[in-house]
C-alpha positions in Angstrom: -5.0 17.3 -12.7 -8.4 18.9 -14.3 -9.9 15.7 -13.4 -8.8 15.8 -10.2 -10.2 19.8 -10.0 -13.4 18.8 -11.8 -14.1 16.5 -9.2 -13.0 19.1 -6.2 -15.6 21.6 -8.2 -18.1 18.6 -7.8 -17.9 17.7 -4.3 -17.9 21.3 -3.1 -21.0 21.8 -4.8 -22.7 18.9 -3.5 -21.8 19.6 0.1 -23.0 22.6 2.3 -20.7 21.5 4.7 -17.8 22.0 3.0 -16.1 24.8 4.9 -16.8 22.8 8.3 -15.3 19.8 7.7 -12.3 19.1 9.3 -11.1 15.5 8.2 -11.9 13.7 4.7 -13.9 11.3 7.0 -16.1 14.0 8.0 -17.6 14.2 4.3 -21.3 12.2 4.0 -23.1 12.5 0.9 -24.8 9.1 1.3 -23.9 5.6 0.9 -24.3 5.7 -2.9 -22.1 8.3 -3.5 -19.1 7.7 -4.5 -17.3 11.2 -5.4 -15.0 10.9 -2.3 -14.0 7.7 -3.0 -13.0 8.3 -6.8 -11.6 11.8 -5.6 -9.3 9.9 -3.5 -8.5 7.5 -6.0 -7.6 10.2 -8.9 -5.3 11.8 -6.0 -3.4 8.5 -5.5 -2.9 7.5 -9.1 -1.6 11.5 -9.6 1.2 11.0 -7.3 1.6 7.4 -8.6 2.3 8.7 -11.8 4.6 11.6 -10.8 6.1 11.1 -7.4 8.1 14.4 -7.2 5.0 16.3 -6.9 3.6 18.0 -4.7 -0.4 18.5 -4.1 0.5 21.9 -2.8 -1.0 23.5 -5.9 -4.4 21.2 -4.7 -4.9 23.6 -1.5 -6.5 26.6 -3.6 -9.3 24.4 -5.0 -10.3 22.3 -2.1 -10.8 25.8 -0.3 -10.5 23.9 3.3 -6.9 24.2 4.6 -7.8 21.3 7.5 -9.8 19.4 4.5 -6.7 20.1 2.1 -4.2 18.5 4.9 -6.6 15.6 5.6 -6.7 14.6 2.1 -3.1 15.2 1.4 -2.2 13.0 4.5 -4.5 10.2 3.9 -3.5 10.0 0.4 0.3 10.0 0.6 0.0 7.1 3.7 -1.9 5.1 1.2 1.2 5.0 -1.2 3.5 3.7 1.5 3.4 -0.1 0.0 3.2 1.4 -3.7 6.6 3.4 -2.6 8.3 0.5 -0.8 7.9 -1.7 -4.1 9.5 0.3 -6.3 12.3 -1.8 -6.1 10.7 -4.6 -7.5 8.8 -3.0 -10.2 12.4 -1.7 -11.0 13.3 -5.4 -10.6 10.7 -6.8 -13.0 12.2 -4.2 -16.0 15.6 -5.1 -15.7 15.8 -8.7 -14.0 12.2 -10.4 -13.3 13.5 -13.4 -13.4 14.7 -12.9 -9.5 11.5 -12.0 -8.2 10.4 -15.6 -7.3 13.5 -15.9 -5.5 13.3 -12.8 -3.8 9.9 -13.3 -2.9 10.8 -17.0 -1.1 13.6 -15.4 0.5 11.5 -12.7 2.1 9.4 -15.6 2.9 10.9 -17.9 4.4 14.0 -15.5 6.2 11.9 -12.6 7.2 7.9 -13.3 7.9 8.5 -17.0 8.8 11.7 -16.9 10.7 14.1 -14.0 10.8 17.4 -14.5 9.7 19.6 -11.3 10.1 22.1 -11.8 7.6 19.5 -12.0 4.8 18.7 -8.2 5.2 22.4 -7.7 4.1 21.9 -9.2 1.0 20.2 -6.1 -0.6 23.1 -5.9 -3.5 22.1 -9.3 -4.8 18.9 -7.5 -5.8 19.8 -4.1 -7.2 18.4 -2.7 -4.4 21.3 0.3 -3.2 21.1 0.1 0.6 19.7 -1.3 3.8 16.7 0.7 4.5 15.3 0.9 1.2 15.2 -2.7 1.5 14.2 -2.8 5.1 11.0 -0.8 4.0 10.1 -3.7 0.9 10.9 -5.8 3.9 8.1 -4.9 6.5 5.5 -3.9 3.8 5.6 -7.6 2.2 5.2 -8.6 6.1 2.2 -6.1 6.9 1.0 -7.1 3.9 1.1 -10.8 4.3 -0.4 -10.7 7.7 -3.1 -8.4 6.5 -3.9 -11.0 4.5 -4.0 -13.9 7.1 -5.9 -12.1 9.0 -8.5 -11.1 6.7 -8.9 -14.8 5.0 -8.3 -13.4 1.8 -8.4 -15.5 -1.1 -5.8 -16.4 -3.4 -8.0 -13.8 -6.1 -8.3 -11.3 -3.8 -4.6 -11.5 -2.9 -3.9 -10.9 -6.3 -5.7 -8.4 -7.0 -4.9 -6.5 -4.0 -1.6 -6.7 -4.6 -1.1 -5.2 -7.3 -4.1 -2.5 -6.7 -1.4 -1.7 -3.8 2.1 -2.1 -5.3 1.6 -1.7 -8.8 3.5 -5.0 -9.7 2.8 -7.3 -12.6 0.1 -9.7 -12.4 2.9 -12.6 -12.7 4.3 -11.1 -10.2 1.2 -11.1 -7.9 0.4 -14.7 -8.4 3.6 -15.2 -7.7 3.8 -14.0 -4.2 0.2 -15.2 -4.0 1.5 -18.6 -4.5 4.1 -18.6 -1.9 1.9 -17.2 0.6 -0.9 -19.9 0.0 2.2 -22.9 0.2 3.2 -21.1 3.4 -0.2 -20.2 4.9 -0.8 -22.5 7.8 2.4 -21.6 9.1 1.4 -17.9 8.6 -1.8 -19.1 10.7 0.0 -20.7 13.2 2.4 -17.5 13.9 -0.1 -15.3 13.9 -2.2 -16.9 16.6 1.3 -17.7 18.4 1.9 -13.7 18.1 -1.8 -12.8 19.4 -1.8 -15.1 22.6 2.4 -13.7 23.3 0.2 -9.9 22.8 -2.0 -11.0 25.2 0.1 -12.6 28.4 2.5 -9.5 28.1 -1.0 -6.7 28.9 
C-alpha cells in the first residue's frame, strides 16, 4: 500500500490537471510515461493479493472522488478472469493432475460445441456449484476467442494467460496447447459467428 500512495503522491504532482479529470483515461503525461500504467498495475496486484479488501481507504490520497471511482472500477473489471480462475489455481494445489482434463473438456464441450450436461459436472472438479463454474466457463471462452481474434501466438498465449489468471506456467502451456490443436476450428467458428452477426443486423 505505500507503494501504491508513493505513486498517487507522484502522479498528483506531475499533473496540473489532477482535480479535472474525470476518468483514469483522461490522465496524459506523454507517451513515455509510464506512472499510470504501473499505478494501475500496483492496484491490481493489491487486490490480487488480498481480495477482501477494499480500496476505500485509496479515496483520501487520490483526492478526485470521480478519479477515485474510475480507477477503482477499471481495476476491479480487470480481475474478472484472475477471479473466475481461482478454481483452478485451487485446483493445481490440491489436484493438478485434472487440469489437462478440465481444460479439454471445456474445450471440446463448451467453446467448440456445447454440451449442457457438462456444466453439471462441476463436483468432478472441486468446484462447489454451478455458477462458480459457469464464470471459469465463459472467461476460458472470452479468452480463447480473444486470442483467435488477435492471432496471438502460442508465447503470447502463455504469457497472457497467466499475466491474467495467475495460473502456473504448466498450466498455461497447457491450455495453450489445446487451443493451438483446436485452432482452425476456433477460426472457422469464429468467422461462422461473425457472418450469423451480420445477416441478423
Amino acid at each position: 500500500m505505500e507503494q501504491i500512495i508513493k505513486s498517487l503522491n507522484e502522479l498528483r504532482a506531475k499533473d496540473q490537471n489532477w482535480d479535472e479529470h474525470k476518468e483514469l483515461a483522461d490522465i496524459d503525461l506523454g507517451e513515455q510515461d509510464t506512472s499510470v500504467n504501473y499505478l494501475f498495475r500496483e492496484v491490481r496486484e493489491f487486490l490480487k493479493k488480498q481480495p477482501e479488501n477494499d480500496l476505500e481507504i485509496l479515496r483520501q490520497y487520490v483526492g478526485n472522488d470521480a478519479l477515485y471511482e474510475s480507477l477503482a472500477e477499471t481495476v476491479k473489471k480487470s480481475l474478472w478472469h484472475f477471479r473466475a480462475w481461482e478454481v483452478v489455481r485451487n485446483l493445481e494445489k490440491n489436484e493438478g493432475s485434472r487440469i489437462q482434463i478440465l481444460f479439454q473438456n471445456i474445450m471440446e464441450k463448451y467453446v467448440l460445441r456445447v454440451d449442457f450436461e457438462f456444466q453439471d459436472t462441476y463436483g468432478l472438479y472441486d468446484i462447489k456449484d454451478v455458477d462458480i463454474f459457469h464464470r471459469l466457463l465463459q472467461s476460458y471462452d472470452v479468452l480463447v476467442a480473444f486470442y483467435i481474434r488477435q492471432h496471438f501466438s502460442k508465447r503470447a498465449i502463455i504469457d497472457d494467460i497467466m499475466e491474467e489468471t495467475d495460473i502456473i506456467k504448466e498450466d498455461a502451456e497447457i491450455f495453450a496447447e489445446i487451443l493451438e490443436r483446436y485452432y482452425r476450428e476456433l477460426q472457422i467458428n469464429f468467422i461462422m459467428d461473425e457472418l450469423s452477426k451480420g445477416n441478423r443486423n
